[in-house]
C-alpha positions in Angstrom: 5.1 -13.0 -20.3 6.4 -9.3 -20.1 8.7 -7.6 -22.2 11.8 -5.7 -21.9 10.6 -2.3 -23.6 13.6 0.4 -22.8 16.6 -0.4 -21.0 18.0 -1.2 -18.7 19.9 2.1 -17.7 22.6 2.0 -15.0 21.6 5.5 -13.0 23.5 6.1 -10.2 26.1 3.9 -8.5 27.3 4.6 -4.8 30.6 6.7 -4.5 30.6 6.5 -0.3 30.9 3.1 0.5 30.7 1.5 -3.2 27.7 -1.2 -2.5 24.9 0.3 -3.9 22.6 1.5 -7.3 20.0 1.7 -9.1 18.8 1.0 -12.7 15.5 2.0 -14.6 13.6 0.1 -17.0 10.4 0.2 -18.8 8.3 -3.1 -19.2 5.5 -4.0 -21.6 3.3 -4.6 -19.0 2.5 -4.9 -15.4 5.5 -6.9 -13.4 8.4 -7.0 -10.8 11.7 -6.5 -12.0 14.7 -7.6 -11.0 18.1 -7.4 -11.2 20.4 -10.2 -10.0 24.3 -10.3 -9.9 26.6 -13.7 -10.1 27.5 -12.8 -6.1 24.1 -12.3 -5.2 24.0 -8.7 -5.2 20.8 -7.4 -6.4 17.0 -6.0 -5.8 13.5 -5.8 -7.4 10.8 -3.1 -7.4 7.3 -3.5 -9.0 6.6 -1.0 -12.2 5.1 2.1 -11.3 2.2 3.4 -14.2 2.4 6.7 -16.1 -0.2 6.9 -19.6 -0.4 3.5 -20.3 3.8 2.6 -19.5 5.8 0.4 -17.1 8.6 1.8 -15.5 10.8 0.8 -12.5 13.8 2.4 -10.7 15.2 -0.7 -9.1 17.4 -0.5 -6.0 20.6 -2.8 -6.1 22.3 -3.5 -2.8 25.0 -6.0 -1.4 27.1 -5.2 -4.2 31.3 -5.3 -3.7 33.1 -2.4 -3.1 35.9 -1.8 -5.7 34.1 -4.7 -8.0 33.1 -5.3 -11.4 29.9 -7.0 -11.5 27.8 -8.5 -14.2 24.1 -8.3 -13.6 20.9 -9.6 -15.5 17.1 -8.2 -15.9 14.7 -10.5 -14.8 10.4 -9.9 -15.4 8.8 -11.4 -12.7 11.5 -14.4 -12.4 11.9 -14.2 -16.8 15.4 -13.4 -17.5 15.3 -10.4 -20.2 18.6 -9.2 -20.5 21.5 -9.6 -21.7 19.6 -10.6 -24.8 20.5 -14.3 -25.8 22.3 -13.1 -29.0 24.2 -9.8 -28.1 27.6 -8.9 -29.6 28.5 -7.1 -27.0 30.2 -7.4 -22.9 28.0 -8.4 -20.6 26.2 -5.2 -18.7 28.3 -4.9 -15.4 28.0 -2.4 -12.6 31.2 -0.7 -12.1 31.8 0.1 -7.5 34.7 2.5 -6.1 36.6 1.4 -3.3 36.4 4.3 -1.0 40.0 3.6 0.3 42.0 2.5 -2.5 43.1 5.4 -3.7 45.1 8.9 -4.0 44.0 11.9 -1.8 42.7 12.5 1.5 41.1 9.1 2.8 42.4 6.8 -0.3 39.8 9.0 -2.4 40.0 7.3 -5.9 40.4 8.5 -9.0 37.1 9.8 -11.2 36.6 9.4 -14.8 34.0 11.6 -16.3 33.0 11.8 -19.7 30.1 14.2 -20.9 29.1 16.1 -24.0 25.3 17.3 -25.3 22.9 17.6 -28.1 22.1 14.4 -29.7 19.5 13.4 -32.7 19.0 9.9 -32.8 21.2 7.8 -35.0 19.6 6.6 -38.2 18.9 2.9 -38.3 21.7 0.9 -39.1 22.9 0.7 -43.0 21.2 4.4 -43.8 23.1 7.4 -44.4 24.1 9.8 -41.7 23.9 13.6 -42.9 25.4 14.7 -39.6 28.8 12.2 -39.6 29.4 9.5 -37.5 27.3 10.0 -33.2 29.7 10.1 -30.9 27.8 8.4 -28.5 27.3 5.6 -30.6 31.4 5.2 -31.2 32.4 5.7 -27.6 30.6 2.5 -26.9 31.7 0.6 -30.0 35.1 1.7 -28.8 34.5 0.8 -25.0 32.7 -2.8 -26.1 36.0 -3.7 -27.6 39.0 -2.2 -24.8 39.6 -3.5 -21.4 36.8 -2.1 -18.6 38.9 -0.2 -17.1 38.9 2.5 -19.9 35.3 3.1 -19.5 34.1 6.7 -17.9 32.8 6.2 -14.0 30.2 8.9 -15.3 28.2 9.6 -18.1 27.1 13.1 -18.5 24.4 14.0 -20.5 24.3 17.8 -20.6 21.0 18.7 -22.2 18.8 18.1 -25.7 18.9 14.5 -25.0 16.0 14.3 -27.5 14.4 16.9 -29.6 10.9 17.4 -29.4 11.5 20.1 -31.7 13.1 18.9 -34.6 12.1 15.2 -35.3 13.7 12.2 -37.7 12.2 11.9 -40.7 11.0 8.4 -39.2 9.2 10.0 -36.7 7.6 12.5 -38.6 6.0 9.3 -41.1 5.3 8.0 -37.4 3.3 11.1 -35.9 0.9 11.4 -39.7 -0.3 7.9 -38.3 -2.0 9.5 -35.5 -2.7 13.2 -36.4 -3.2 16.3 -38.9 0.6 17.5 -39.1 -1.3 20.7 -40.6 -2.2 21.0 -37.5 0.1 22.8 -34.9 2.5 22.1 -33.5 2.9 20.1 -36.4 5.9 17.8 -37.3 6.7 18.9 -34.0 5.7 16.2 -30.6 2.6 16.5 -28.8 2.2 14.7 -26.3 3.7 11.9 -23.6 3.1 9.4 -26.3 4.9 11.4 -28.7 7.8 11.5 -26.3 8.3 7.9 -25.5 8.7 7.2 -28.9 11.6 9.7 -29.1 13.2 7.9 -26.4 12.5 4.5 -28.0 14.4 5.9 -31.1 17.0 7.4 -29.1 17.7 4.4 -26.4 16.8 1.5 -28.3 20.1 2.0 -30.6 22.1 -0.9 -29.9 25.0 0.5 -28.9 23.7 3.5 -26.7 21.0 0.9 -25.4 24.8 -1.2 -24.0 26.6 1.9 -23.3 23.7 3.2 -21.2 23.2 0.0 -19.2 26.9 -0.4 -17.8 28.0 3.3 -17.8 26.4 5.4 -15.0 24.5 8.8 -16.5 23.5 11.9 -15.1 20.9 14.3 -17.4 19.9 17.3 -17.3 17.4 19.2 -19.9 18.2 21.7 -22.3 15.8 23.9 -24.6 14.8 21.0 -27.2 14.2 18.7 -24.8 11.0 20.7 -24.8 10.9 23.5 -27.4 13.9 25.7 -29.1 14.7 28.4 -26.9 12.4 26.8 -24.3 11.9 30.5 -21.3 13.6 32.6 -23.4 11.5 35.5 -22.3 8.8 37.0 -20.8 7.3 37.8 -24.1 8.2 34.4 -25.7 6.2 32.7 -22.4 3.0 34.5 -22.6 2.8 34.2 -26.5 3.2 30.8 -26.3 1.2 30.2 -23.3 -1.7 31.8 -25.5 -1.5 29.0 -28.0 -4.0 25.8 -27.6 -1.4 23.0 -28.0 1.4 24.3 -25.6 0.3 22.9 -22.4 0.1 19.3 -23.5 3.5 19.8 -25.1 5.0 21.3 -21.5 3.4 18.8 -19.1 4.5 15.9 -21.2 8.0 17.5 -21.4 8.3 17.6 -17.9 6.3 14.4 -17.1 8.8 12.3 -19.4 11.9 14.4 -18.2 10.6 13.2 -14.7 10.3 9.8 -15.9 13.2 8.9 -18.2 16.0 11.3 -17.1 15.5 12.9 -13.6 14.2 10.0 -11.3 17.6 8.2 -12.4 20.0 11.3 -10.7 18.4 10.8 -7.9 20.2 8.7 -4.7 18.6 5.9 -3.0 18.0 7.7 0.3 16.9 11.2 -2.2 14.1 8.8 -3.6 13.1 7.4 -0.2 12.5 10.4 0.8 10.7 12.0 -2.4 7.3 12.5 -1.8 6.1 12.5 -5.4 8.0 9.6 -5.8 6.0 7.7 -3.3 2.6 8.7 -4.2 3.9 7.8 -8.0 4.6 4.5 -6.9 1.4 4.2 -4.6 -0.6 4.8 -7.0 -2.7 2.3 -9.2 -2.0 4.6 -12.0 0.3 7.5 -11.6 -0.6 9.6 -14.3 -2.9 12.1 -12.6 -0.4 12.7 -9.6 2.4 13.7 -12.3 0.6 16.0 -14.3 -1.0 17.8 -11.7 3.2 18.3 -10.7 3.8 18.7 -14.0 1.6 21.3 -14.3 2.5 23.3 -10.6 6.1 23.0 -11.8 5.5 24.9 -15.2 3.4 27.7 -13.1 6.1 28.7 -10.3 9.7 27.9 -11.1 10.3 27.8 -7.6 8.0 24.9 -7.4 10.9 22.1 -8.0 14.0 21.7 -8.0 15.9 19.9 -11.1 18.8 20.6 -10.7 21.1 18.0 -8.1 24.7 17.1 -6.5 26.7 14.3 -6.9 30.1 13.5 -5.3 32.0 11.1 -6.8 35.1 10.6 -4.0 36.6 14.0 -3.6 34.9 15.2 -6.7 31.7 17.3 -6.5 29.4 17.6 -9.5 26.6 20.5 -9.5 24.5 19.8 -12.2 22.1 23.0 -12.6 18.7 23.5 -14.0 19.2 26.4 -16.7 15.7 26.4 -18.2 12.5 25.5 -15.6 14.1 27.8 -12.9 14.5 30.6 -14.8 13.1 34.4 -13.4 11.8 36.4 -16.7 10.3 39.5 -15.5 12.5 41.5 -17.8 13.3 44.1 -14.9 14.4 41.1 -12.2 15.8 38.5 -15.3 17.7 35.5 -13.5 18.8 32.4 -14.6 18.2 30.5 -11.6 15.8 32.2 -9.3 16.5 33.3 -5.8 16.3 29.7 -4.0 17.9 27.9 -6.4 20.8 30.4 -6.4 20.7 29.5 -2.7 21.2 26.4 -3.0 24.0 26.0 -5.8 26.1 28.2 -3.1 24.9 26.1 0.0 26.0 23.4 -2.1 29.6 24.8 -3.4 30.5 25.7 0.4 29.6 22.5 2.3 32.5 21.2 3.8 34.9 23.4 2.8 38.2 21.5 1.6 36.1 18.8 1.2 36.7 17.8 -2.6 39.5 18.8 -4.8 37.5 18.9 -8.1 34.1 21.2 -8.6 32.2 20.5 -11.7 29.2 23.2 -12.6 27.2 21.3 -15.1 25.0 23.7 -16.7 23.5 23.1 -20.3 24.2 26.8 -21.3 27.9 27.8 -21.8 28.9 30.3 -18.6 31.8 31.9 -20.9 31.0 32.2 -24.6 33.2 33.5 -27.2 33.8 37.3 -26.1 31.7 39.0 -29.0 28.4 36.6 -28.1 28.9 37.4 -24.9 28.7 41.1 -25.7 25.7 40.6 -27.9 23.7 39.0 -25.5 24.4 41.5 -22.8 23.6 44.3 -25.4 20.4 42.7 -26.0 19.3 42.2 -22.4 19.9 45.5 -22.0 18.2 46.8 -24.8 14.9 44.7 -23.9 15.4 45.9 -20.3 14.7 49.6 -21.4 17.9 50.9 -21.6 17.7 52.6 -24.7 13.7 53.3 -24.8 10.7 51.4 -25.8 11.5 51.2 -29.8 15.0 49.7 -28.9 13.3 47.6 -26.3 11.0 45.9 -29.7 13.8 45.3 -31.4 15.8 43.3 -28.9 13.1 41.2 -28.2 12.8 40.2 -31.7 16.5 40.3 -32.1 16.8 37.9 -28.5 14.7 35.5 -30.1 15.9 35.4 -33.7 19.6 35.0 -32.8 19.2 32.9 -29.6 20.3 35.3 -27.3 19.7 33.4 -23.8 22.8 32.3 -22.0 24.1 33.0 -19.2 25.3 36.6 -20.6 21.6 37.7 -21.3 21.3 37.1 -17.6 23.9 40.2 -16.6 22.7 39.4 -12.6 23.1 35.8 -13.1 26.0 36.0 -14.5 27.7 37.5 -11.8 26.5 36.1 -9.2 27.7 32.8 -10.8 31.2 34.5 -11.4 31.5 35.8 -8.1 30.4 31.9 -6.6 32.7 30.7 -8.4 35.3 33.0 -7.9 34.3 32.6 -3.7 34.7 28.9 -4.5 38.4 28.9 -5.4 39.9 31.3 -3.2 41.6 30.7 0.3 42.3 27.3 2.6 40.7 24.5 1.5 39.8 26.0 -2.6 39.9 22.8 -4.9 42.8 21.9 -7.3 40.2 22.9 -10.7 36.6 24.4 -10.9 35.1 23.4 -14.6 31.9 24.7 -15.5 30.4 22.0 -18.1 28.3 22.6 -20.9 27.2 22.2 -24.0 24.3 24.0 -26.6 26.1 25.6 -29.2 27.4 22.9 -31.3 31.1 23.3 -30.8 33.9 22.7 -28.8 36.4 25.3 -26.5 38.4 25.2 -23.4 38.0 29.0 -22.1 40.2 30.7 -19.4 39.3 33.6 -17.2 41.7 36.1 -15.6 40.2 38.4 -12.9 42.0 42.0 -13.9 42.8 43.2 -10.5 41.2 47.0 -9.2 37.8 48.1 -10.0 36.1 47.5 -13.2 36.4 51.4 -15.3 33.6 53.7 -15.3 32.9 54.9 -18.6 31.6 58.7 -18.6 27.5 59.4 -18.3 27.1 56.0 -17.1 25.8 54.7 -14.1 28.6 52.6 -11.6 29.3 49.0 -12.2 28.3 47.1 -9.1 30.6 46.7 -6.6 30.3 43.1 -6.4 31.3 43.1 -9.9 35.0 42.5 -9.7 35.9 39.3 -7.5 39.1 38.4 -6.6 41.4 36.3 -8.8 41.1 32.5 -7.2 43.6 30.0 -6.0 42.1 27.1 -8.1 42.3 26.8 -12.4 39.1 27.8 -13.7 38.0 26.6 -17.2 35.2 26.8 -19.0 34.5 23.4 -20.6 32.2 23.6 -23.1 31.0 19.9 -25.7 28.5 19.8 -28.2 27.3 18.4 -30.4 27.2 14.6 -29.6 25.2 14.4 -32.9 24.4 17.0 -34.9 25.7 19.8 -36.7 26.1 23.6 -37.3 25.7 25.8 -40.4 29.0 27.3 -41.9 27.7 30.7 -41.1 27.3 30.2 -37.5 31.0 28.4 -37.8 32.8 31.7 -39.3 30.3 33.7 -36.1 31.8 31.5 -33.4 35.7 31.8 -34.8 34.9 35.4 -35.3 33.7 36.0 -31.8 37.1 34.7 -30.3 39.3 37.7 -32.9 40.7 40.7 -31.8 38.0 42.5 -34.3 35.0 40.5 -32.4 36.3 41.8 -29.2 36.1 45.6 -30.5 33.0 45.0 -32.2 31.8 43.8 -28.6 33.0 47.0 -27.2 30.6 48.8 -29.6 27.9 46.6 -28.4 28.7 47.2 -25.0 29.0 50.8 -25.6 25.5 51.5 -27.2 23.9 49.2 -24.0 25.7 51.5 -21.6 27.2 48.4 -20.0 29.8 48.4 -17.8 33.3 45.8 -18.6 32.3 42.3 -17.7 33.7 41.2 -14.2 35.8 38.9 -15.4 38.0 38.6 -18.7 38.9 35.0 -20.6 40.5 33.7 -23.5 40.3 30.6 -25.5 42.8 28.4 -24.5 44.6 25.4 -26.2 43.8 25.4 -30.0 39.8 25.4 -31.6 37.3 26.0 -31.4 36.0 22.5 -32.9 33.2 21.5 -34.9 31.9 18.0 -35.3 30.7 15.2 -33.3 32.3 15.3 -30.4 32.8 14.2 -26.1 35.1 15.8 -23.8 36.6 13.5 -20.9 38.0 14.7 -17.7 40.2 12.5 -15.8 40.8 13.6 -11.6 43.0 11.5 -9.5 44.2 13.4 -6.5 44.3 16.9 -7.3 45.9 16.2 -10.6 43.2 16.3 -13.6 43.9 15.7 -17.6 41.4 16.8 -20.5 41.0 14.9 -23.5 38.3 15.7 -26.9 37.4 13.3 -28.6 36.1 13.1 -32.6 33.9 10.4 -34.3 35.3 10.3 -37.3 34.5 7.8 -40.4 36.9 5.7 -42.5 36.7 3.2 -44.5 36.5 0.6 -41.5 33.8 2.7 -40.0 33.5 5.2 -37.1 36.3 5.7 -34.4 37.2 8.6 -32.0 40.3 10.2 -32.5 41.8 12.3 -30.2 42.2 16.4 -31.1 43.4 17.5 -27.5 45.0 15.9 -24.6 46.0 18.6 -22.3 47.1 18.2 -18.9 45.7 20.8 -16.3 46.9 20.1 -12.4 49.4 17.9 -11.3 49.4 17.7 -7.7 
């Protein structure tokens, strides 16, 4: 009989007419799954094969709009889950009813919860050296209230695993099968190697129940492959050179493929995905994906990860900040020229269209004002601007320091700040644009101000662009930025971040920004609210209408165990 291996996950659930979605499993063998609801909602899709593993993306249809639906696993007609002696709710599928709400067309109201950067939990009973995951007590806390207090969405904004920086579990695990003398070490390997960090991350009890009754949307970050993962030209052709990379990067990209990015996908997106289909055809899939797996990693502009979701009159554009990534160091982008296409085709469909805009981006747009500087010094140092020996030592300096957001991508970063700026300006701009991230282990709610007039023009310098100075928008902008779900962050790198928000950070950027012969960023911001916050940690945005309300949430241990408490609640429209 088969066995339930991984899962389920509910993936995506149907915001336009609320009957529809999907949910992925893994089996221990060859089957058809199925899910079945009470009311006879349901669907069933044979397992697809990828190195030896079972895994299904099952389509549900006929569900109710504006319902709450329980819904079992069944392996070819063997019910699998719930399991017989769970402690927790059943697993229900949450539907919108398109007209039962505020806004234009009854739009309702969108609960999003999201956060990044999440070791796996140690098993039950052993100590945590991190504090309490905050994964872990949102869905002890969501077991236990009324389901009308769980998120619509769950997003998971990078590092959903690190390849990188294993348990000490899965190191014990990985000396079973190979010389850990050998590189990469106590580091993963291969596709193997990565299903078991998803085991150890999914098979938790409570993330395994959160996961199946919460919808999630992923993107990658650096560790879901390697730390710092396209941080430069440089970085790629060293490590290109070595003999063990290119199993590690196809694997990456083949699990990313199979655990995270199938399940963003829309029913009608994966009917009409031609990998997808050939996957699926296939007696054993394996071949077909790395042979993607492996055009992907040779031309960024091969794929595209990144992918938009509107939930009612809320649009969500979650981007790919690694794999599209340009790094000839005199052309550096952070998305490359179609993908930057595409994020602005994307913004300006249908203008007045949605009232909320959510930029998901694993890399932090606005970064406390001194990083910001730093990187933008360094990019232009490694760009040439101060000669070839200068050039050396930001490279080193890029890669040591983990210089390689958004600010280290001067071009990118304007072009993002100018699309956004485009975005909330005139007729139709939404109530709030949030750009969502995560990476850097802390939490901050960041505020732009677009000075007005032309950026200054420091003497012997060359003129800032002229794009370089957008207009001040219509809509509240914030930079959102939630991490770690589960980890932590050395003091030093604590006192850095405060620093970077101080008047003396901001004049020691200055400096920076001086000795780059940079012109003054396009746009200003400040930290707003209190923080910056350290610990394990989700943000939650609530949008009904064009109102919207922010809340951060703490795991934090008693002696009754973990709960979330609340350390801002901030309200940021009203309309």
């Amino acid at each position: 009989m088969a066995g339930l291996r991984l899962g389920p996950l509910l993936r995506y659930v149907d915001w336009d007419r609320g009957e529809s979605a999907t949910v992925w499993v893994e089996a221990d063998r060859p089957c058809t799954v199925e899910v079945r609801c009470p009311d006879g909602a349901g669907g069933d899709s044979p397992t697809f094969l990828i190195a030896g593993h079972h895994y299904a993306l099952v389509p549900v249809t006929g569900l109710t709009p504006g319902s709450e639906t329980p819904y079992a696993i069944r392996l070819d007609g063997e019910q699998v889950w719930p399991p017989a002696d769970s402690s927790f709710p059943p697993s229900t599928i949450r539907t919108p009813d398109p007209g039962a709400g505020p806004g234009p067309a009854g739009a309702p109201a969108v609960r999003v919860s999201f956060g990044s950067c999440r070791w796996a939990a140690p098993a039950q009973g052993e100590p945590d050296p991190v504090g309490p995951d905050a994964l872990d007590t949102l869905a002890s806390t969501l077991s236990a209230a009324p389901p009308d207090e769980r998120p619509d969405v769950l997003l998971l904004l990078g590092d959903q695993v690190y390849a990188d920086e294993v348990s000490a579990d899965t190191r014990d695990w990985l000396a079973t099968r190979r010389d850990l003398s050998k590189d990469p070490g106590a580091e993963v390997a291969d596709y193997e190697e990565y299903t078991h960090l998803y085991y150890e991350s999914w098979l938790d009890p409570e993330v395994r129940w959160l996961l199946s009754t919460v919808p999630s949307c992923m993107v990658f970050d650096d560790h879901d492959v390697i730390d710092d993962w396209n941080t430069s030209e440089a970085w790629q052709r060293e490590i290109r050179a070595t003999d063990w990379w290119q199993e590690r990067i196809l694997s990456g990209l083949m699990s990313y493929w199979v655990h995270q990015h199938l399940g963003n996908l829309s029913p009608a997106e994966l009917a009409a995905d031609e990998l997808y289909a050939r996957v699926r055809a296939a007696r054993d899939g394996t071949g077909v994906l790395r042979e993607f797996a492996a055009a992907a990693d040779a031309d960024h502009a091969f794929t595209r990860w990144s992918y938009r979701r509107d939930f009612g009159r809320t649009r969500l554009l979650m981007v790919d900040s690694r794999a599209a990534r340009v790094l000839d160091e005199q052309h550096r982008a952070m998305i490359d020229p179609g993908e930057s296409r595409w994020l602005r085709e994307q913004v300006t469909d249908g203008p007045g269209s949605y009232d909320h805009l959510l930029i998901g981006t694993s890399l932090p747009w606005l970064l406390p004002p001194l990083i910001h500087d730093a990187e933008s010094w360094d990019a232009a140092l490694c760009a040439g601007a101060r000669g070839a020996r200068w050039a050396r030592i930001g490279e080193k300096l890029r890669r040591a320091a983990d210089l390689e957001h958004w600010a280290a991508f001067p071009d990118s970063f304007r072009e993002l700040t100018r699309l956004i700026a485009d975005a909330g300006t005139g007729e139709g701009a939404p109530a709030t644009i949030c750009v969502l991230s995560g990476d850097v282990h802390h939490a901050y709610v960041a505020e732009p101000h677009w000075p007005a007039g032309a950026p200054r023009r420091r003497p012997g310098h060359p003129p800032a662009p002229q794009t370089s100075r957008p207009a001040a928008p219509d809509a509240l902008v914030l930079q959102l930025t939630c991490s770690p779900v589960h980890n932590s962050v050395p003091a030093y790198i604590r006192l850095l971040f405060r620093f970077g928000w101080t008047r003396a950070g901001r004049a020691l950027g200055r400096v920076l920004r001086r000795h780059g012969r940079l012109a003054d960023p396009p746009v200003g911001w400040h930290r707003g609210d209190a923080g910056p916050w350290f610990g394990n940690q989700l943000m939650t945005l609530d949008l009904r209408g064009r109102s919207s309300r922010l809340r951060l949430e703490q795991a934090r241990s008693d002696g009754a165990g973990a709960r979330l408490e609340t350390v801002l609640d901030r309200e940021l429209t009203r309309g």
